[in-house]
Each structure stands twice: as structure tokens, then as C-alpha cells.
C-alpha positions as CSV (number, residue, x, y, z in Angstrom):
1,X,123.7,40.9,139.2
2,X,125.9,42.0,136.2
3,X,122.9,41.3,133.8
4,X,120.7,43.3,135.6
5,X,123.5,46.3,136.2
6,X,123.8,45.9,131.9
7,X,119.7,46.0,131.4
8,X,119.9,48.8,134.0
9,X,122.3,51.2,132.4
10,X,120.7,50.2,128.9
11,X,117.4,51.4,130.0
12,X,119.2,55.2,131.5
13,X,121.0,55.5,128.1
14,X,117.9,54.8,126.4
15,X,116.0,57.2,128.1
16,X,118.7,59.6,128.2
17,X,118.4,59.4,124.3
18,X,114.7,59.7,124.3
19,X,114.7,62.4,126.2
20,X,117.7,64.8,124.8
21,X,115.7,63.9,121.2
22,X,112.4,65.3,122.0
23,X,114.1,68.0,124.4
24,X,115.9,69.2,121.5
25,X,112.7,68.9,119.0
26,X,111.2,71.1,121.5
27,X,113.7,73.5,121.9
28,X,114.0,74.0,118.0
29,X,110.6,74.7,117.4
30,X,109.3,77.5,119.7
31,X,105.9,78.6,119.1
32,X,105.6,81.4,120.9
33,X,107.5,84.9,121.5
34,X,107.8,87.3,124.2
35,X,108.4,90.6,123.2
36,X,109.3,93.8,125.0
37,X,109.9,97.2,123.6
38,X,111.2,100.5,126.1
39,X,111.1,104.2,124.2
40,X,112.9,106.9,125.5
41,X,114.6,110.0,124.8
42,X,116.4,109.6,128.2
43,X,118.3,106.5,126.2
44,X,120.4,109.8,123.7
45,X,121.7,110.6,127.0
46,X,120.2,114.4,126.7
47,X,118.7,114.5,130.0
48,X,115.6,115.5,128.6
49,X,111.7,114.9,129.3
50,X,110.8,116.3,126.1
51,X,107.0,115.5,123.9
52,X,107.4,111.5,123.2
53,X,109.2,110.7,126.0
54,X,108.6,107.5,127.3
55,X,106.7,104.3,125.9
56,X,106.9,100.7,127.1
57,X,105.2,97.7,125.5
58,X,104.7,93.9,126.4
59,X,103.4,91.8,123.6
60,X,103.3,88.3,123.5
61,X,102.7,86.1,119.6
62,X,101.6,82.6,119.1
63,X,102.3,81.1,115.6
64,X,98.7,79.5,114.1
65,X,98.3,76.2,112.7
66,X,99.9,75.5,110.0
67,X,96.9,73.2,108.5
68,X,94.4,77.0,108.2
69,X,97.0,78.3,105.3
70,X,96.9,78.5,102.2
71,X,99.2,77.3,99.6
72,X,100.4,80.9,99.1
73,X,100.7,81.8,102.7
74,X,104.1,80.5,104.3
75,X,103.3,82.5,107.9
76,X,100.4,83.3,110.4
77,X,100.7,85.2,113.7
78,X,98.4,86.0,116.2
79,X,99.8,89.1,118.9
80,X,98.6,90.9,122.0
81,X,100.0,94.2,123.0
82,X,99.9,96.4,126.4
83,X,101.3,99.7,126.2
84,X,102.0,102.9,127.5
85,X,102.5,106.3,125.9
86,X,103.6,109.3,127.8
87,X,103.7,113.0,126.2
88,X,104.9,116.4,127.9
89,X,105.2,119.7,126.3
90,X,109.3,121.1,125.4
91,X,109.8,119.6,129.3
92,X,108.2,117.7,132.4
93,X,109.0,121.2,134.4
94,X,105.7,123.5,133.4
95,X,104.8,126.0,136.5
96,X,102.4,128.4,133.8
97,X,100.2,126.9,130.9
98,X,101.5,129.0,129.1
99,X,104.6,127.5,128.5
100,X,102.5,124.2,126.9
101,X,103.5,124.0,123.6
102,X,102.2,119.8,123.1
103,X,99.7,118.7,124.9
104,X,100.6,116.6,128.2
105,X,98.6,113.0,128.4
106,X,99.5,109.3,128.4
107,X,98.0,106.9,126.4
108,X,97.4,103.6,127.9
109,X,96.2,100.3,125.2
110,X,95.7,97.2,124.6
111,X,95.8,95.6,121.0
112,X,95.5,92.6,119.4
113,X,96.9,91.8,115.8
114,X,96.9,89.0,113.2
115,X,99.8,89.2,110.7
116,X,99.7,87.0,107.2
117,X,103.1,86.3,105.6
118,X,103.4,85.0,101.9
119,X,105.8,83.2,99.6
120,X,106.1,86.1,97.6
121,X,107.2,88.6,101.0
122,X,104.7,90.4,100.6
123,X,102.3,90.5,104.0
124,X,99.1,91.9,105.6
125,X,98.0,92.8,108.9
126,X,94.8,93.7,110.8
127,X,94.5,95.2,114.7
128,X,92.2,96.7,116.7
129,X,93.5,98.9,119.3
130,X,91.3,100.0,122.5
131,X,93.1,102.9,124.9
132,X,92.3,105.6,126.4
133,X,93.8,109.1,127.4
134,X,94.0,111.6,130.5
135,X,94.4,110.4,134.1
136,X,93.2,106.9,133.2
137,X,96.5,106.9,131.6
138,X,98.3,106.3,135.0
139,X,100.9,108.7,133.2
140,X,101.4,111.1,136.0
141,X,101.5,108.2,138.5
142,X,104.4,106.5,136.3
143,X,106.2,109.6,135.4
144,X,106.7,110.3,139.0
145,X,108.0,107.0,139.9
146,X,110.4,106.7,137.2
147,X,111.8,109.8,138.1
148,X,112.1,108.8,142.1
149,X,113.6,105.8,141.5
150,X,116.2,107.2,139.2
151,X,116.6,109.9,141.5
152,X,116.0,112.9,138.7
153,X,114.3,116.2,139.0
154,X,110.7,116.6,140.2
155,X,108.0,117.1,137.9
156,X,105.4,119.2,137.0
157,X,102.4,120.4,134.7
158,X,100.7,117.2,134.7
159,X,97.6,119.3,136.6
160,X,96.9,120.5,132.6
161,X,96.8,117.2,131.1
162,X,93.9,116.2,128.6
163,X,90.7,114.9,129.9
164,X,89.9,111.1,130.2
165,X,88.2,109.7,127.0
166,X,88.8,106.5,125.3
167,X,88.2,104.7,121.8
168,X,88.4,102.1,119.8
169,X,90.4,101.5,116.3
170,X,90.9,99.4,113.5
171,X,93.9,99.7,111.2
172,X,95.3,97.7,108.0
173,X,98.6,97.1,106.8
174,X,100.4,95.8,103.8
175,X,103.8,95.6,102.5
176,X,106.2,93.6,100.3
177,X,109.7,93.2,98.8
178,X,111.3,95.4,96.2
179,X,114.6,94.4,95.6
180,X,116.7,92.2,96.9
181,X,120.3,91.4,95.8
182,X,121.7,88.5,94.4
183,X,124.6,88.3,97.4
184,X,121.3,88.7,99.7
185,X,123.0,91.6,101.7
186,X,120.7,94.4,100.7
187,X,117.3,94.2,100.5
188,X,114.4,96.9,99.7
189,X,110.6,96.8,101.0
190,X,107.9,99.4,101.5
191,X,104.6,99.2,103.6
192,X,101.5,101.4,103.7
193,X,99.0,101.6,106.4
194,X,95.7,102.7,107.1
195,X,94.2,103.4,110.9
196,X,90.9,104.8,111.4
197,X,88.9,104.9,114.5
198,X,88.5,107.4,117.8
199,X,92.2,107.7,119.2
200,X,94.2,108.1,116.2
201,X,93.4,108.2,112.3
202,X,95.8,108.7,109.7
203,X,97.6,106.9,106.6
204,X,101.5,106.3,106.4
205,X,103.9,104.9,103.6
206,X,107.2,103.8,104.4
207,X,110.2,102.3,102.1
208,X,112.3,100.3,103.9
209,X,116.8,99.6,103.1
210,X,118.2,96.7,105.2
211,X,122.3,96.0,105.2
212,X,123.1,92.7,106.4
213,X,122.8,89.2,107.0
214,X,118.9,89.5,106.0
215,X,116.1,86.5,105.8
216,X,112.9,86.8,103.9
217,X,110.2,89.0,104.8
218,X,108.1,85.9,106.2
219,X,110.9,85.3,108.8
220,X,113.0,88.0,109.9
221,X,112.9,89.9,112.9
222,X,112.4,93.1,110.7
223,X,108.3,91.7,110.4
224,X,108.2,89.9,113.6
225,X,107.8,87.2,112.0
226,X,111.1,84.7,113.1
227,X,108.2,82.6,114.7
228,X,107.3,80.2,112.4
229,X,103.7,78.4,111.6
230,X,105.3,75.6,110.2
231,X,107.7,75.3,113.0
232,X,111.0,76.1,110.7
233,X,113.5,77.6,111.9
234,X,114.8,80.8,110.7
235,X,118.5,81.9,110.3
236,X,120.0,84.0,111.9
237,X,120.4,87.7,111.2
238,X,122.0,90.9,112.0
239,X,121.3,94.1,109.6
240,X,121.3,97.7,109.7
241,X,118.1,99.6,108.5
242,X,117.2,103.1,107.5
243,X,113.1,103.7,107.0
244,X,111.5,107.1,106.4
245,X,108.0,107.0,106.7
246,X,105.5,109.8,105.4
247,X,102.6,109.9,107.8
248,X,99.2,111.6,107.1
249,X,97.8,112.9,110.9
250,X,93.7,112.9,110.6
251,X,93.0,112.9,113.9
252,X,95.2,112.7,117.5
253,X,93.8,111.9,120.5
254,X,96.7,113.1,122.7
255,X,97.3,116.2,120.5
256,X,93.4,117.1,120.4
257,X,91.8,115.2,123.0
258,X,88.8,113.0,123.1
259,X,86.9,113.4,119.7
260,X,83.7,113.4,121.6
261,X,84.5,115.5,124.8
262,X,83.2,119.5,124.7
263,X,85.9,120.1,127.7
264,X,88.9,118.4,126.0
265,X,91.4,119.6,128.8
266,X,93.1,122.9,128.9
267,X,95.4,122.9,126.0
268,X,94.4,121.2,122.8
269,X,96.7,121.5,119.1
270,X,95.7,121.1,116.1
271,X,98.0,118.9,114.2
272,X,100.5,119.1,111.7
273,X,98.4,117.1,108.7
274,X,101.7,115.8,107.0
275,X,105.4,114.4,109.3
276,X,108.2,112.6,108.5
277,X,109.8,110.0,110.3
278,X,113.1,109.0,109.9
279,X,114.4,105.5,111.8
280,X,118.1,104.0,111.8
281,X,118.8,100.9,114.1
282,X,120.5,97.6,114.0
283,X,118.5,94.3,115.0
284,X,120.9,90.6,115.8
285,X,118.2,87.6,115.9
286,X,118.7,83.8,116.5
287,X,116.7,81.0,117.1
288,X,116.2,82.2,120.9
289,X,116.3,85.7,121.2
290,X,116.1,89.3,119.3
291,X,118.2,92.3,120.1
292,X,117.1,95.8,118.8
293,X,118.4,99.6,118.9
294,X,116.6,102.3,116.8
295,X,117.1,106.0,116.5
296,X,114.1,108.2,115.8
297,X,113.7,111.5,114.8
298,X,110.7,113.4,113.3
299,X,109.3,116.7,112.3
300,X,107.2,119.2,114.6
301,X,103.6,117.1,115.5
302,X,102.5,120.7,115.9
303,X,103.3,123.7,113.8
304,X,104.1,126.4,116.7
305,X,106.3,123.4,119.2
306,X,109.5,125.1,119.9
307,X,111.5,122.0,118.8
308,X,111.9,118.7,116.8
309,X,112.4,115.7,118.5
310,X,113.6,112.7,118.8
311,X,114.6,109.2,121.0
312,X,116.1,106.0,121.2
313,X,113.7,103.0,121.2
314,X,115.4,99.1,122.1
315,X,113.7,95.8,122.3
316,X,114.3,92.2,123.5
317,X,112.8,89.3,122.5
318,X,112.3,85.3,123.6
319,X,110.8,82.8,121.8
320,X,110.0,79.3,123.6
């Protein structure tokens, strides 16, 4: 009877063993991300519905096999986005078109991406991007419930949005690091990108200053890229960072409506060919999850808009 209480117990501590190995195996080598991103200018606590005024995104990344890389590339992802975009003129309150001073649309997507990551941080990325404008957008419909269920002002002017049309683009992107400092608390980077299709065409350049407890470009939360292809874990971070980007505006489907369309929707803008962007926010990261704030703040997307404007943007995400 004792034996057989001693081979028992031996066999639960064994398994016990087993199993806390390969759970924690498991748990230290996620594979895939959950990501989550809310814009809005609601979050400076201005009580304001004003031109970009809300987005939300739900994107999910797998890490690729690590046997399809090359020697140089460290890191492969592979994403899928769904979004939303919502635009009003200077406020969701318009009673005469004449107050219109930005077109009013959403913009509903989906993407998908592949990102490339290499020893030297330097990286590349390729997406395609299919979404379409005008009621299909749902951004009436949304706009309305957002504003019931937080018990804010009725809306209106959404009977002047753009008309439906929808298109597909492709866009490139590649950037690298600069400078980094010995002490590795300050780091320099820059991308470029390239988007060309029916919804939105344009080129953008962007430098890049991080403060912080900083990783490599090939795993830091900065690049999405804490997922790992190798299964490696990254460190963790927390940093500060300040990027103005210089965009070139060829051609906007929610400024100008569908590039195709003869009836476009009452109010179309030409837009301003040349913005600037400026981004602060702080980003915290471990093996689990990533925390984000940004501030954004940019210049007039058309000339005659009464104001400049700007928002607060956070994201969560959860690796597993």
C-alpha cells in the first residue's frame, strides 16, 4: 500500500514537472499578437467632433517560419487589419452645407501586410488595402451610437456625406536605424513610404527619436515587431518618442471622393499637396502585453478648413 502511495505521488510530481515545463515553453514563446488601436479627439478631453475624429482598428499578426529567412533577415510577420475611419467638417452639428469646410465620410478597410526585419534594423513592408467610402462606411450608423451610448449631443450633416465608391491599394515601406547610443537610451530611425492605388496615393518620410529602455528595430514594439519568428523573446521596453513625418497627398478618397464617380457627393476639397505630422507618445511592452498613448497634431488637410487639428490615439496589445 505504501509502495503504491510512493509510485503514485512519483508519477503526479512527474507529471506536474512535465507539465509546468512545456506550459512555460509555451507561454514564452507566443506566436501570435492581438492588436487594438482607438483614435479620438474626444481622448484631449475637448468635447469636440472635429475632421479625424474617430478611428478603431483590430489587427491580428502571426510570426512566419523561421526556416523561409534568410541569413540576413532576423524577423518575418504576416498582419490582418479591419478598420474604421470617420471624418466630419469643423463639428458633427452641420444644419446648412455651407458650413462644410472637410468633407464628411467614413472609411471602412481591410488590409493585410507582410513586414521583413533584418540584422542590420533596417526593414520593409508590403500591404494591400481594400475600403471603401460613403454610406457603406457604416459611419453615420456608428457615429450615432457612440454618441447615444455616451449620452452626448445629437448629430448632424451626415445627409451631405461622399458617395459610396471603393478601391484597392498597394503601398511600400522601408526604414532603418541612424544612431543609436552607446548607453542604448536614445536611438534615431527614419522610414519612407510609398502608397498608390484608388483610395489614397501619396509618399511620406518620417525621422524617428526614441528616449528609453529601447530594443532593436527587429523587436520593439515601436515596429510591431516584439513577435518573434525565431521564437525569442524580446526585452522589455518603455520609451518616449517624438516623429514628424512630411507627407505628399496625391490623391484622397475622403477629401475628393471616389476617383471614378462623376457625382462625388455634395462637397468635394481639393487637397493640401504637402502636411506635416507631428506624433509624441510613450509605449511600455513586455513579453505579454503592449501599452500605447500618442498625441497627434497636423496641419490643415485643406487649405480653406477653419482649423488645425489634432487627437489622441492608444493601443493595447496581447501576444499568446
Amino acid at each position: 500500500m505504501i509502495n503504491n502511495l510512493y509510485n503514485t505521488g512519483k508519477a503526479v510530481m512527474t507529471t506536474g514537472i512535465l507539465l509546468s515545463y512545456f506550459m512555460g515553453i509555451a507561454q514564452s514563446l507566443p506566436r501570435a499578437e492581438f492588436n487594438f488601436r482607438s483614435d479620438n479627439d474626444l481622448y484631449l478631453f475637448n468635447k469636440q467632433d472635429q475632421y479625424y475624429t474617430n478611428g478603431i482598428f483590430f489587427n491580428i499578426r502571426k510570426a512566419a517560419d523561421s526556416t523561409h529567412l534568410s541569413t540576413a533577415e532576423v524577423n518575418r510577420l504576416w498582419g490582418i487589419t479591419v478598420g474604421q475611419k470617420m471624418y466630419n467638417a469643423y463639428t458633427a452639428q452641420i444644419h446648412h452645407i455651407e458650413e462644410i469646410d472637410r468633407p464628411i465620410t467614413a472609411y471602412l478597410f481591410i488590409a493585410a501586410d507582410m513586414d521583413r526585419y533584418f540584422a542590420n534594423e533596417s526593414f520593409l513592408s508590403f500591404a494591400v488595402e481594400f475600403g471603401t467610402i460613403g454610406q457603406r462606411a457604416l459611419g453615420r450608423q456608428f457615429q450615432e451610437r457612440i454618441h447615444k451610448v455616451l449620452n452626448l449631443y445629437d448629430i448632424a450633416g451626415w445627409e451631405y456625406q461622399l458617395k459610396n465608391a471603393a478601391g484597392l491599394d498597394a503601398s511600400i515601406q522601408y526604414g532603418r536605424l541612424l544612431y543609436r547610443n552607446p548607453s542604448r537610451w536614445f536611438d534615431l530611425s527614419a522610414s519612407a513610404e510609398a502608397m498608390v492605388g484608388l483610395n489614397h496615393t501619396g509618399l511620406s518620410v518620417a525621422p524617428t527619436l526614441r528616449l528609453g529602455k529601447v530594443n532593436p528595430l527587429y523587436q520593439s514594439a515601436y515596429t510591431s515587431s516584439r513577435l518573434q519568428a525565431h521564437g525569442s523573446l524580446a526585452d522589455d521596453e518603455l520609451f518616449f518618442y517624438y516623429t514628424p513625418q512630411f507627407r505628399f497627398v496625391g490623391y484622397d478618397a475622403t477629401l475628393q471622393g471616389g476617383i471614378f464617380l462623376h457625382d462625388k457627393g455634395p462637397i468635394t476639397y481639393t487637397p493640401s499637396r504637402w502636411m506635416l505630422y507631428n506624433q509624441f507618445g510613450v509605449t511600455y511592452a513586455n513579453r505579454l502585453i503592449t501599452l500605447g498613448l500618442q498625441y497627434i497634431f497636423y496641419s490643415k488637410e485643406v487649405p480653406g478648413m477653419f482649423f488645425r487639428h489634432r487627437y489622441g490615439s492608444v493601443r493595447m496589445s496581447y501576444r499568446f
